[in-house]
C-alpha positions as CSV (number, residue, x, y, z in Angstrom):
1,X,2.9,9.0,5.7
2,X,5.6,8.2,3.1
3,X,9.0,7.6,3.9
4,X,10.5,10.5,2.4
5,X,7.7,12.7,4.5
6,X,9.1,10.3,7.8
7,X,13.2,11.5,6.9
8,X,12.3,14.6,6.5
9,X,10.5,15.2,9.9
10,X,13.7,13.5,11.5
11,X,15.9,15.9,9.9
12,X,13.4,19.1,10.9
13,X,14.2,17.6,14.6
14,X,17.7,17.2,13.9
15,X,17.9,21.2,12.9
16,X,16.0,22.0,15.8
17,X,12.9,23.0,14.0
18,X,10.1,23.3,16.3
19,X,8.0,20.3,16.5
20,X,4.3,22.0,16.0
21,X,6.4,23.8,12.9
22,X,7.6,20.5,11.5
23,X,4.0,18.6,12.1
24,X,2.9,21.4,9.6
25,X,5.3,21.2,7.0
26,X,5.4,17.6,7.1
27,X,1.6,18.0,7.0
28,X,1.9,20.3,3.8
29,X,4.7,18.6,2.4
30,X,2.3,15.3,2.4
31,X,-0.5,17.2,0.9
32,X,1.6,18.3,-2.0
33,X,2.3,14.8,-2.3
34,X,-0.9,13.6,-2.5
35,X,-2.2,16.5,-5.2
36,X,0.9,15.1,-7.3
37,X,-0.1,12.1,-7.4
38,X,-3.9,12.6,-8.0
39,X,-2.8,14.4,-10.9
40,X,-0.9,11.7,-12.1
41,X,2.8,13.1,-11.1
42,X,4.9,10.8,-9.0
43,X,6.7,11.3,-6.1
44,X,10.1,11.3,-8.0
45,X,9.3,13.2,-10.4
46,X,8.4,15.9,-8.4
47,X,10.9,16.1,-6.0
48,X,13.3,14.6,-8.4
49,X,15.9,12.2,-6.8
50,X,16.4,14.4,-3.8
51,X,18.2,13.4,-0.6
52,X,15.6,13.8,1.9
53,X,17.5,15.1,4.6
54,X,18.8,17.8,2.0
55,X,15.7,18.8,1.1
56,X,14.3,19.0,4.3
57,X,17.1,21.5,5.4
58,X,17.0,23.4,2.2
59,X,13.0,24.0,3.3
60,X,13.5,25.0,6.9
61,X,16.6,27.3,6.1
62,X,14.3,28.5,3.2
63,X,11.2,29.3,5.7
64,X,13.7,31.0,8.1
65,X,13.2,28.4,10.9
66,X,17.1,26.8,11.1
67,X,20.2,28.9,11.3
68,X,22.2,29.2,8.2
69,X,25.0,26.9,8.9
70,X,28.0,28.4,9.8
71,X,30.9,29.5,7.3
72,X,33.5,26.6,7.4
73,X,36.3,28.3,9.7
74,X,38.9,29.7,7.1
75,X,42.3,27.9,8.2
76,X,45.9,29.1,8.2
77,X,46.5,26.2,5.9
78,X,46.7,28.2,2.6
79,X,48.8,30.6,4.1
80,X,51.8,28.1,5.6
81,X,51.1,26.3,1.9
82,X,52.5,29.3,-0.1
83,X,55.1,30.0,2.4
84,X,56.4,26.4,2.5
85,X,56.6,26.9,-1.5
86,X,58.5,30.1,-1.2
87,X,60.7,28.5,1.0
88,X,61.1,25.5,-1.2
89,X,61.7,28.3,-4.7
90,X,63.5,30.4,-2.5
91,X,66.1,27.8,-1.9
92,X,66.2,26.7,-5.3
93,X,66.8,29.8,-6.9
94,X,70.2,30.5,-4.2
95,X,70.8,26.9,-5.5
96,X,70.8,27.9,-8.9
97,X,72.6,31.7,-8.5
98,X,75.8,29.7,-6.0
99,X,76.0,26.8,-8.6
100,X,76.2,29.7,-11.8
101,X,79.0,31.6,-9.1
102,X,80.7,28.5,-8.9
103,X,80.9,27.5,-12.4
104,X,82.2,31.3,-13.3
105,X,84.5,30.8,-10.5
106,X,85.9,27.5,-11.4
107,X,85.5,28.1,-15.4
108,X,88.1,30.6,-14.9
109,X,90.7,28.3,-13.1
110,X,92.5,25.4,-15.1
111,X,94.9,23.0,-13.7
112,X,97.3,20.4,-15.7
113,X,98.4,17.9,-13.7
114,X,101.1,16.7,-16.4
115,X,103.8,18.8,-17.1
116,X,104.6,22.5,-16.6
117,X,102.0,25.0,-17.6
118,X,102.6,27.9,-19.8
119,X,100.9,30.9,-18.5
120,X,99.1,33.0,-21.2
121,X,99.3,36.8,-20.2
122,X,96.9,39.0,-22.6
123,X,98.7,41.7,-24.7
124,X,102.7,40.6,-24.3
125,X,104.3,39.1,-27.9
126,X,105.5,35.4,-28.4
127,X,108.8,37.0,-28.0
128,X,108.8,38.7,-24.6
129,X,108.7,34.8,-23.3
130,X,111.2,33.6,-20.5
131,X,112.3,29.4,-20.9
132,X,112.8,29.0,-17.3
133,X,116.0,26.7,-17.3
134,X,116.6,23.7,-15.1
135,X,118.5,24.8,-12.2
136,X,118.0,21.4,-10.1
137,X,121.4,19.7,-8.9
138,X,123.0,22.7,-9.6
139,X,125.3,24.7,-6.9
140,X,123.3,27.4,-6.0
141,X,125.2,30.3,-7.2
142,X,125.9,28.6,-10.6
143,X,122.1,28.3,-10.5
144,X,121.5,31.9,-9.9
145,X,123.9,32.9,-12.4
146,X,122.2,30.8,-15.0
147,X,118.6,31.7,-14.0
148,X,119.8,35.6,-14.2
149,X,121.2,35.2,-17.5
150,X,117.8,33.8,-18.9
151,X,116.1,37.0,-17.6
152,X,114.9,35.8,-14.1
153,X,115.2,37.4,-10.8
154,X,116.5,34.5,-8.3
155,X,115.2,34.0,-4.8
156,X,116.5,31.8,-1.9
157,X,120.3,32.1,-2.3
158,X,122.9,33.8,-0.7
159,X,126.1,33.8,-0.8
160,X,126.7,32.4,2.7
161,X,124.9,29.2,1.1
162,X,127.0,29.4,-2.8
163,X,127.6,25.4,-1.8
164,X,124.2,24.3,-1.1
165,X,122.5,22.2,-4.1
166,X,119.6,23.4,-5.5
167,X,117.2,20.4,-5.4
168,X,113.5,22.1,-6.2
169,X,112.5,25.0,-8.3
170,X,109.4,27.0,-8.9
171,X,108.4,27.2,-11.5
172,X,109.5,24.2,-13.5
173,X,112.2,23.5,-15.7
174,X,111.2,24.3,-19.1
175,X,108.1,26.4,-17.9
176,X,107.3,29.5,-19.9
177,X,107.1,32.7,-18.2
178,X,106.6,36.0,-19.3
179,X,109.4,38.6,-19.1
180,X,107.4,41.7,-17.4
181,X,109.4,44.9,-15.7
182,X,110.2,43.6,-12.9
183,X,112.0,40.8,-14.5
184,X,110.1,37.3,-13.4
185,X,110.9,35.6,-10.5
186,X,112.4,31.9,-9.4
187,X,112.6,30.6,-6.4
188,X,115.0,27.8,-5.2
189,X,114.9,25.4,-2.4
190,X,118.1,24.6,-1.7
191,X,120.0,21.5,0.3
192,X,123.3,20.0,1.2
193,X,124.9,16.9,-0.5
């Protein structure tokens, strides 16, 4: 008995094939061997470079005598796979749409940290501007008078406080403002010497 015929019979064992099943295809199996190579066929060539153990199964399965083997258990693993990647394009795409929102947001928006901003207001001439003029150190009714005669409404004095020095404005000297109905305002912060 050849090897191959010895590997195979383990395997048949292995499956559970019957053992008076597996003497006879052993048996036949050895047979077929043997007519091969009377006619001048080898082994190899015959079987080809099969695994013995493969063939052997392939040959009981294909007589009926083994079990197909079962269907490898289908796993949850695809499933948490394309949910993990939604997840992951999910999150990227609210990345994407917040840092777009912010960049409108913020595009919008300019700051100048030197020197007074002039505010452009859509649709109102050059002309219909407002100097703002600079009110600091002055007594706080001269200041209003001043600011009033430039066009501004004046908040933050009274007359109770006419004495009180004016010693912060908003907005700043020199600032351009546009002259709109109601007039545009300033306000003073006001302090004694």
């Amino acid at each position: 008995m050849t090897a191959f015929v010895e590997e195979c019979r383990q395997e048949w064992r292995r499956l559970g094939v019957p053992d008076l099943l597996a003497d006879d295809m052993a048996t036949e199996l050895e047979t077929d061997l043997a007519d091969a190579e009377a006619d001048g066929v080898s082994a190899a060539e015959m079987l080809g470079e099969s695994d013995p153990r493969r063939f052997a199964a392939t040959w009981a399965n294909e007589r009926g005598l083994v079990a197909e083997p079962p269907a490898p258990k289908k796993t949850r693993k695809r499933f948490w796979i394309w949910v993990a990647l939604g997840l992951v394009a999910g999150f990227l795409l609210l990345g994407i749409l917040l840092g777009i929102g912010a960049v409108a947001l913020f595009a919008t928006t300019s700051v100048h940290a030197t020197g007074p901003s002039t505010p452009r207001v859509t649709g109102i001439p050059a002309a219909q501007y407002v100097r703002v003029p600079n009110l600091v150190g002055l007594k706080a009714c001269q200041a209003k008078r001043i600011a009033v005669a430039a066009g501004l409404v004046v908040h933050g004095v009274s007359r109770s406080r006419c004495d009180a020095i004016v010693f912060h404005q908003a907005p700043a000297p020199g600032a351009r403002v546009p002259q709109l109905t109601p007039p545009a305002t300033v306000t003073l912060r006001l302090g004694r010497r």
